[in-house]
C-alpha positions as CSV (number, residue, x, y, z in Angstrom):
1,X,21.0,33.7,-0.4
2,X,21.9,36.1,2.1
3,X,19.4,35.4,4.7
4,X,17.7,31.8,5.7
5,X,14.5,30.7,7.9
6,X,16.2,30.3,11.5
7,X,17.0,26.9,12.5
8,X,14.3,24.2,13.7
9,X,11.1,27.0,11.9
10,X,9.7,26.7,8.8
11,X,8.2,28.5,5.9
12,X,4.7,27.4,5.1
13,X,3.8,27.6,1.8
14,X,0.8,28.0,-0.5
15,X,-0.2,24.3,-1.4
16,X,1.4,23.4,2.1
17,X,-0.4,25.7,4.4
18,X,-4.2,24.8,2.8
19,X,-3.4,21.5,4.5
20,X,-2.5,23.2,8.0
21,X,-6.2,25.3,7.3
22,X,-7.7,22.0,7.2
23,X,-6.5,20.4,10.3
24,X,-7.2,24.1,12.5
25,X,-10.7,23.8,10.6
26,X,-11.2,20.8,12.2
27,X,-10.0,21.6,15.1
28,X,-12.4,24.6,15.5
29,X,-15.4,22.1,14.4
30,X,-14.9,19.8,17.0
31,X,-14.5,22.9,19.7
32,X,-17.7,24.0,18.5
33,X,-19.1,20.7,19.0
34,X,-18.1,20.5,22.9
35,X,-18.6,24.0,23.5
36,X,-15.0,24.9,24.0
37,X,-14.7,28.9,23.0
38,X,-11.1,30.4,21.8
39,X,-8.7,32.0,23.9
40,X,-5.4,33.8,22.3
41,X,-2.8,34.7,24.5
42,X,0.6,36.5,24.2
43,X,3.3,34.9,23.0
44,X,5.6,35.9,25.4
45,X,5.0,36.1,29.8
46,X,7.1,36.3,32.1
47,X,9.6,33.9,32.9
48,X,8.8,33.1,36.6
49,X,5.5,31.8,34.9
50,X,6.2,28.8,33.5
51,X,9.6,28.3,35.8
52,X,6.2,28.2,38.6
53,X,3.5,26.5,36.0
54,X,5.8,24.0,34.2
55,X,8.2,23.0,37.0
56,X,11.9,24.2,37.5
57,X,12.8,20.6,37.2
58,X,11.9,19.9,33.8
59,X,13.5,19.8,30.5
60,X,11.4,22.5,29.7
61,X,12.4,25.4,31.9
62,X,16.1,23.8,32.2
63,X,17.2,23.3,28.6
64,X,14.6,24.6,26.2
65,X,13.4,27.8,27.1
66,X,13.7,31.1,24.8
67,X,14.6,33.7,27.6
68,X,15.3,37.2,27.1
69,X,15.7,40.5,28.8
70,X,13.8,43.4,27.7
71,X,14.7,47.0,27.7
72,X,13.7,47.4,31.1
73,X,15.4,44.4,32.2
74,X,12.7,42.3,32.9
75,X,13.0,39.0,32.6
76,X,10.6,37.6,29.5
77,X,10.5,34.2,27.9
78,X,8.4,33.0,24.6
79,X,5.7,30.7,25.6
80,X,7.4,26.8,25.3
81,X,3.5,25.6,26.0
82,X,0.2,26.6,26.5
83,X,-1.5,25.7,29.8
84,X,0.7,28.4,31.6
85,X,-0.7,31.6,29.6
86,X,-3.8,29.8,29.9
87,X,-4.2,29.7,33.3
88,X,-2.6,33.0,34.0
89,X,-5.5,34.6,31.7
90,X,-8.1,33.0,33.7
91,X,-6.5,34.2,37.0
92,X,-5.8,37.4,36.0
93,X,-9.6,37.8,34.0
94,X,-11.5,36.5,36.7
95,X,-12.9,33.8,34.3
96,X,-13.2,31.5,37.9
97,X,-16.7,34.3,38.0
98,X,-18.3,32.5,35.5
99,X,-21.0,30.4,36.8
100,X,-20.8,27.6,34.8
101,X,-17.2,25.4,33.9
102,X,-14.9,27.5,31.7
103,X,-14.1,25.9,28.3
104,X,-11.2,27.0,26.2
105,X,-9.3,26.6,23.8
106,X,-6.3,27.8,21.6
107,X,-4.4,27.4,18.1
108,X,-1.0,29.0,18.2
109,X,3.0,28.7,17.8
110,X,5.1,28.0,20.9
111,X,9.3,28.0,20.8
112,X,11.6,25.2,22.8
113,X,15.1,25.4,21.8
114,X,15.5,21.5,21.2
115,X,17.4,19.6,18.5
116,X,15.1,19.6,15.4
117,X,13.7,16.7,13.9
118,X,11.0,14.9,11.8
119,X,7.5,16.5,13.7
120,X,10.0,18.4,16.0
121,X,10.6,22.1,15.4
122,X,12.2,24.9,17.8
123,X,9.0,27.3,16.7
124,X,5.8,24.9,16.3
125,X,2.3,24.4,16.7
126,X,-0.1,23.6,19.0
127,X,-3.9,22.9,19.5
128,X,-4.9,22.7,23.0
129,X,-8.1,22.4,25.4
130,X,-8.4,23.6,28.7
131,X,-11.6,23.1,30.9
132,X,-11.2,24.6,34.8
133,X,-13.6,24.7,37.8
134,X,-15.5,20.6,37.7
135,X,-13.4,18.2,39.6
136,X,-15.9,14.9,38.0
137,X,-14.2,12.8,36.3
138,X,-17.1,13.2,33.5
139,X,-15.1,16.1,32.8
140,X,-11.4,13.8,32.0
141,X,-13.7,12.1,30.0
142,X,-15.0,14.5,27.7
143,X,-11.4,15.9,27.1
144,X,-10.0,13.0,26.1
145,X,-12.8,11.9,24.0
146,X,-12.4,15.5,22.1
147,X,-8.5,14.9,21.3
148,X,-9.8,11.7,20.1
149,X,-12.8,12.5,17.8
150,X,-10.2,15.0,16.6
151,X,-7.8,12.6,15.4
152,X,-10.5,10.8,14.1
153,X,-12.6,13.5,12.0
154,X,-9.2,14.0,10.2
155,X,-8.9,10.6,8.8
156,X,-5.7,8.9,11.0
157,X,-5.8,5.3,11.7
158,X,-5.0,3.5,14.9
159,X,-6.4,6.6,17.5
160,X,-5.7,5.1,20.5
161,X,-4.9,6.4,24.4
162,X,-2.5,5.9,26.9
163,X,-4.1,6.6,29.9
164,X,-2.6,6.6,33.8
165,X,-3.2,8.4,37.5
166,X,-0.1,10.1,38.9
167,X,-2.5,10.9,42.1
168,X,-2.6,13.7,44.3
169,X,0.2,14.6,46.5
170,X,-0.5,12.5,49.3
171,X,-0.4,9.2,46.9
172,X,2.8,10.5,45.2
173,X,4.9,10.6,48.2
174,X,4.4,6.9,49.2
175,X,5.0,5.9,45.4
176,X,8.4,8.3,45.8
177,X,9.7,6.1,48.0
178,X,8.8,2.7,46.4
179,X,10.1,3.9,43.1
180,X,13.4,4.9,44.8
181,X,13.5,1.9,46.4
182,X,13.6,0.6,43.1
183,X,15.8,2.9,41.1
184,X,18.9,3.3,43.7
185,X,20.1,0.1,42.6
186,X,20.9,0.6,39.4
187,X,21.7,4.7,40.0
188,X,24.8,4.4,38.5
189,X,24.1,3.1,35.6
190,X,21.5,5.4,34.6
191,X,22.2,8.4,32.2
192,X,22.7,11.9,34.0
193,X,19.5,13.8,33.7
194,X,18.0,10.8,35.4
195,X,20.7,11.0,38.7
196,X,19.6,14.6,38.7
197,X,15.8,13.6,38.9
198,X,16.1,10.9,41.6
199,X,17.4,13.6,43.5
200,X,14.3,16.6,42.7
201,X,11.5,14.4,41.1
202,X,11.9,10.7,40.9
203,X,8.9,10.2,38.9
204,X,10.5,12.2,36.0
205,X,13.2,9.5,35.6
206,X,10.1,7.3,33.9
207,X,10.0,10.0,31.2
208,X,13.5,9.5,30.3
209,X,13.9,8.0,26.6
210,X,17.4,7.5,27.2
211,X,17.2,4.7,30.2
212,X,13.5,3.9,29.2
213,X,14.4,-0.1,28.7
214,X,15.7,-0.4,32.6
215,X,12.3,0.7,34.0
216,X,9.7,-2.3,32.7
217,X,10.2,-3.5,36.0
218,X,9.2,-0.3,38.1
219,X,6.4,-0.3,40.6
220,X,2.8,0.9,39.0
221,X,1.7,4.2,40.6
222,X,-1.7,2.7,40.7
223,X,-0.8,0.9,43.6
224,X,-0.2,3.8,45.7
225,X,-3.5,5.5,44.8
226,X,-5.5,6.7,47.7
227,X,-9.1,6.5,47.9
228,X,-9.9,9.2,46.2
229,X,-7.8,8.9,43.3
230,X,-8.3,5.1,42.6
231,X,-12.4,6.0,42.7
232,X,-11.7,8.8,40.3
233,X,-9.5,7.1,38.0
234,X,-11.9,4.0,37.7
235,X,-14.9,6.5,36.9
236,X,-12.6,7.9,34.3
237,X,-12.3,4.4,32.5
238,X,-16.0,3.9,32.8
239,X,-16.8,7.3,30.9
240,X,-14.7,6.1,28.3
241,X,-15.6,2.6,27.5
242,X,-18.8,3.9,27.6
243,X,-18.1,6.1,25.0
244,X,-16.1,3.8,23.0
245,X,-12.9,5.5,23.4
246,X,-10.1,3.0,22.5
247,X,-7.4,3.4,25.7
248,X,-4.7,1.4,27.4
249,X,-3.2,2.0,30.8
250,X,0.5,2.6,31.0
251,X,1.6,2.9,35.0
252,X,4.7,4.4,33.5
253,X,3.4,7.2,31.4
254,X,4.1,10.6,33.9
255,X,4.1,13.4,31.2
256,X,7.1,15.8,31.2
257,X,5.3,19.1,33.5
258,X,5.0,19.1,37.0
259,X,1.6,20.4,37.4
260,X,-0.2,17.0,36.4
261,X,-2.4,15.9,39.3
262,X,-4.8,12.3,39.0
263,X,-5.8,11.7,35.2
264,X,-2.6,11.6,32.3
265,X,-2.7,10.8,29.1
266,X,-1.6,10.7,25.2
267,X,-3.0,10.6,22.5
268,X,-1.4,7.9,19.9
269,X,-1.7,7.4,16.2
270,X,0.0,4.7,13.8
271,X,3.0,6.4,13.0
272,X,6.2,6.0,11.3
273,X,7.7,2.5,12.1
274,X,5.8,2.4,15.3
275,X,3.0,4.0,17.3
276,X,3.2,7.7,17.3
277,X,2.4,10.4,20.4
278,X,0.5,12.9,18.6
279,X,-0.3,14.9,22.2
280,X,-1.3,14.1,25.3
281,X,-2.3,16.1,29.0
282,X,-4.1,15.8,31.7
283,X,-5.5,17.2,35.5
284,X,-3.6,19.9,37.1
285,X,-5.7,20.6,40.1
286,X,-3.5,22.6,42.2
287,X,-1.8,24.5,39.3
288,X,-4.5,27.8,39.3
289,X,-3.8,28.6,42.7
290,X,0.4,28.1,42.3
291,X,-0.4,30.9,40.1
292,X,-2.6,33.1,42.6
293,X,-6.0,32.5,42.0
294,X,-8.5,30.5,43.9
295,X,-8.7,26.9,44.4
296,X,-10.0,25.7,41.0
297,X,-9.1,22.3,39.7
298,X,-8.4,22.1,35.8
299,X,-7.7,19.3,33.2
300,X,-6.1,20.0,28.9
301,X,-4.4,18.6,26.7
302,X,-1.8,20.0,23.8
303,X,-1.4,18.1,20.1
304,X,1.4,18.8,18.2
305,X,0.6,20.3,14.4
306,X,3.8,19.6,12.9
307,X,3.1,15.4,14.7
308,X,-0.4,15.5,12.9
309,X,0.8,16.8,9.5
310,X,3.7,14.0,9.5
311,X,1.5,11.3,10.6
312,X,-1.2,12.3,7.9
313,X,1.5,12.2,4.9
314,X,3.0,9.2,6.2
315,X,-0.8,7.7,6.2
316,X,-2.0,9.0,2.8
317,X,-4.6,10.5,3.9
318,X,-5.8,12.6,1.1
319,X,-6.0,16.5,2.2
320,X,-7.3,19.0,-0.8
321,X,-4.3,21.5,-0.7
322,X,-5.7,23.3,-3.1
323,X,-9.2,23.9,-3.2
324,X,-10.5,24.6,-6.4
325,X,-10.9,28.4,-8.0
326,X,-15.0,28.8,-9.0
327,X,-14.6,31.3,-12.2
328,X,-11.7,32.5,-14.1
329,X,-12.3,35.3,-16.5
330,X,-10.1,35.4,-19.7
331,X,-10.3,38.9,-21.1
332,X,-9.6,38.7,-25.1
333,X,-9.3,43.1,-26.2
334,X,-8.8,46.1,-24.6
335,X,-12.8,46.8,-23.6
336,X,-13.0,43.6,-22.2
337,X,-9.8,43.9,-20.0
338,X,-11.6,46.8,-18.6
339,X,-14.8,44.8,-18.3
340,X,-13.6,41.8,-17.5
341,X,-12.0,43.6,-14.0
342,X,-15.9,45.2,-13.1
343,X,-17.1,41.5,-13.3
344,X,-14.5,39.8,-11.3
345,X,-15.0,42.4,-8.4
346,X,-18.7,41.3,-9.1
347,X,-18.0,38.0,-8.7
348,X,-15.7,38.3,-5.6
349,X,-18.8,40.5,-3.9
350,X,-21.2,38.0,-4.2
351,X,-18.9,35.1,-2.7
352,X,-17.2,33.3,-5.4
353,X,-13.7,32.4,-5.8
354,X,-12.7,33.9,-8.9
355,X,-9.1,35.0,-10.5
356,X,-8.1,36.9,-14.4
357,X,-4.9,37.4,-15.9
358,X,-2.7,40.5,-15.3
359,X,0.4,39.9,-17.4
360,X,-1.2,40.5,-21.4
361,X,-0.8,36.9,-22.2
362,X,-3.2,35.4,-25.0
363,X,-5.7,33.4,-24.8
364,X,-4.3,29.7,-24.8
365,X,-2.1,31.0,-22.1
366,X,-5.0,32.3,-19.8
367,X,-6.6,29.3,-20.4
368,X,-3.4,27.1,-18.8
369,X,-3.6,29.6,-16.1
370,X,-7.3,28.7,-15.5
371,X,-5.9,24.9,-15.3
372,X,-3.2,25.5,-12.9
373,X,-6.0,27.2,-10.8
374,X,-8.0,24.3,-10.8
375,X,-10.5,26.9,-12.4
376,X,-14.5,24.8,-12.7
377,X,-15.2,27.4,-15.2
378,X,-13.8,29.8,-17.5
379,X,-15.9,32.9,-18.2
380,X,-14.1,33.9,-22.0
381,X,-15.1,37.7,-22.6
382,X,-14.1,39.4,-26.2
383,X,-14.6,42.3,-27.5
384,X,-17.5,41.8,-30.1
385,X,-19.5,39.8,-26.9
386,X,-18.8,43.3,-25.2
387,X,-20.8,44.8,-27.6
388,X,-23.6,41.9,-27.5
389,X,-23.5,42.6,-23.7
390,X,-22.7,38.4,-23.8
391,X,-19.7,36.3,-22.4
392,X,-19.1,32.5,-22.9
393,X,-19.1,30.2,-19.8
394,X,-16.9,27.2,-19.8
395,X,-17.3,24.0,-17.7
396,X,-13.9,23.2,-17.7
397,X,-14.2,19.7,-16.8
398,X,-17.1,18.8,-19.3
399,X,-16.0,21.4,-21.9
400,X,-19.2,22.4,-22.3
401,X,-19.7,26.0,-23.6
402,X,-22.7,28.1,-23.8
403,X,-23.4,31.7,-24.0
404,X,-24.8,34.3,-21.2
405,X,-26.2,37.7,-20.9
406,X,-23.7,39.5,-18.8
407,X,-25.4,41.3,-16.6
408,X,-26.7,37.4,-15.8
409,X,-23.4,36.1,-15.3
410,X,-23.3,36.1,-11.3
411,X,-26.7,34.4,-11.2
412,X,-26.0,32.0,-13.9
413,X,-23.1,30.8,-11.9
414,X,-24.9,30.4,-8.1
415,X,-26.8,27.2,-8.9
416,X,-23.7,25.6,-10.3
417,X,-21.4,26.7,-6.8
């Protein structure tokens, strides 16, 4: 072939993208559920949004960004996550007007130009929550007890959380120096990225995979916590054993964006070989006034698609890719081609899923068509029924055939939908 799909993107095809329809379904149930409402925001912004919403130190805005001038040489990237464009559409809306919490969320592709592998793709998915303006830690709660009902409505096994504080700034700049304390011994003898971080943020060198084996030793965070923050977190575990939401705390669990504040966490799933991050998120308190609006704390999270279809394969859980068609007509002479189109627009009016043949085969051969379709009944119109103003239904998994007035035909078939 001349032209291929771009590398780390993928074509989603029919049979393929019935199972994607299924998880977004559920994710829009469960939205419903907790009174979350849909946002959809471009999927480009400028640049200096996410090099101010993500953080300039991360791997995001250093390595993986898609950044692009247009033709009047601004500077544009496409979205590498959601929060940013989020947040920036509830500045720029006024949303912070509303009187009660603001409840979002979105379904959409975001682009990071990373090496491509199993659940990892350069264009993917994400679904996301974002709930802004309540500070109680009721409100941690019920976002991580969403991402987990989700995961749970759709069938995976061994849902679990990772849960940790990264404080406030106040708590994170005594831990700085106890984790530095730590880390300068073995500086050089970690990889690279991780000098870099010890010199910007020292708390991203706990996200490293590369090094992760040196660091079992490292101070908790938890010990720095203020006040504030330790109360918080603790109410935050309460909520959630109350709930019975399965979670484990990890001091070392940081998340890759800067704009985390207090509450972190993933979301975890049995996986291939081992335990699986599916998504994860947490509070970003300051993040809505970095990007000028007011004072408004916030807490999300983002799942990866492309995680939850892998993990779902490598689980068996049994999706319906292919839902099954209601009514295929077979049309068997030239009258009843022409009649056989007025009743399958019928059909299709009064909500029914229903398909005919448009390449002159015969009637075994619309009949294997009606198979591949998954067809529950055939509806077999010839023309001497034409002229008895009759057509034969089919229960195609019973074979059991009987004979209907057609002007009947659409009412015959609503009891049996």
């Amino acid at each position: 072939m001349a032209f291929q799909k771009p590398t780390g993107t993928q074509d989603l095809l029919p049979g393929v993208v019935e199972k994607w329809q299924f998880v977004e379904g559920k994710a829009r149930d469960i939205c419903r559920r907790f009174n979350y409402r849909e946002i959809r925001t471009p999927m480009f912004e400028q640049t200096e949004l996410f090099v101010r919403g993500v953080g300039e130190t991360t791997d995001v805005v250093e390595k993986e960004m898609y950044t692009f001038k247009d033709k009047g040489d601004r500077s544009l990237t496409l979205r590498p996550e959601g929060t940013a464009g989020v947040v920036r559409s509830y500045v720029e809306n006024k949303l912070y007007g509303e009187p009660d919490v603001t409840k979002l969320y979105y379904i959409g592709p975001m682009f990071r130009y990373e090496r491509p592998q199993a659940g990892r793709q350069r264009q993917f998915h994400q679904f996301g929550v974002e709930a802004f303006g309540a500070v109680d830690p009721a409100m941690d709660a019920e976002v991580i007890a969403l991402g987990y009902q989700f995961c749970l409505d759709l069938g995976l096994k061994g849902v679990q959380v990772e849960l940790n504080s990264v404080g406030n700034p106040t708590s994170r700049a005594a831990y700085r120096q106890r984790l530095l304390d730590f880390l300068n011994p073995m500086r050089d003898t970690l990889c690279k990225d991780c000098q870099s971080r010890m010199e910007r943020n020292p708390l991203r060198v706990l996200d490293c995979k590369v090094d992760q084996d040196k660091f079992k030793d490292a101070p908790s965070i938890l010990d720095s916590l203020d006040e504030e923050c330790t109360v918080h977190f603790q109410k935050v575990q309460q909520y959630l054993t109350d709930m019975g939401v399965e979670y484990r705390l990890n001091h070392r669990l940081v998340r890759g964006l800067d704009y985390y504040t207090m509450t972190a966490f993933e979301l975890k799933a049995e996986g291939i070989g081992a335990i699986d991050t599916i998504g994860g998120g947490g509070r970003y308190n300051g993040l809505v006034g970095e990007l000028g609006g007011p004072d408004q704390p916030g807490i999300g999270f983002g799942i990866g698609l492309e995680r939850i279809q892998l993990i779902l394969e490598h689980q068996s859980v049994g999706l319906d890719a292919v839902k099954p068609l209601d009514v295929y007509l077979v049309a068997l002479g030239e009258a009843a081609d022409r009649e056989v189109t007025k009743q399958l627009f019928k059909l299709r009016q009064a909500g029914f899923s229903a398909e005919r043949d448009y390449l002159g085969r015969k009637m075994k051969a619309q009949m294997k068509s009606a198979d591949r379709f998954h067809a529950r009944y055939t509806a077999i119109l010839g023309d001497d029924e034409l002229e008895r103003g009759e057509i034969a239904l089919k229960a195609m998994d019973s074979g059991e055939q009987r004979t209907v007035r057609l002007d009947d035909l659409v009412n015959e078939l609503k009891p049996l939908a």
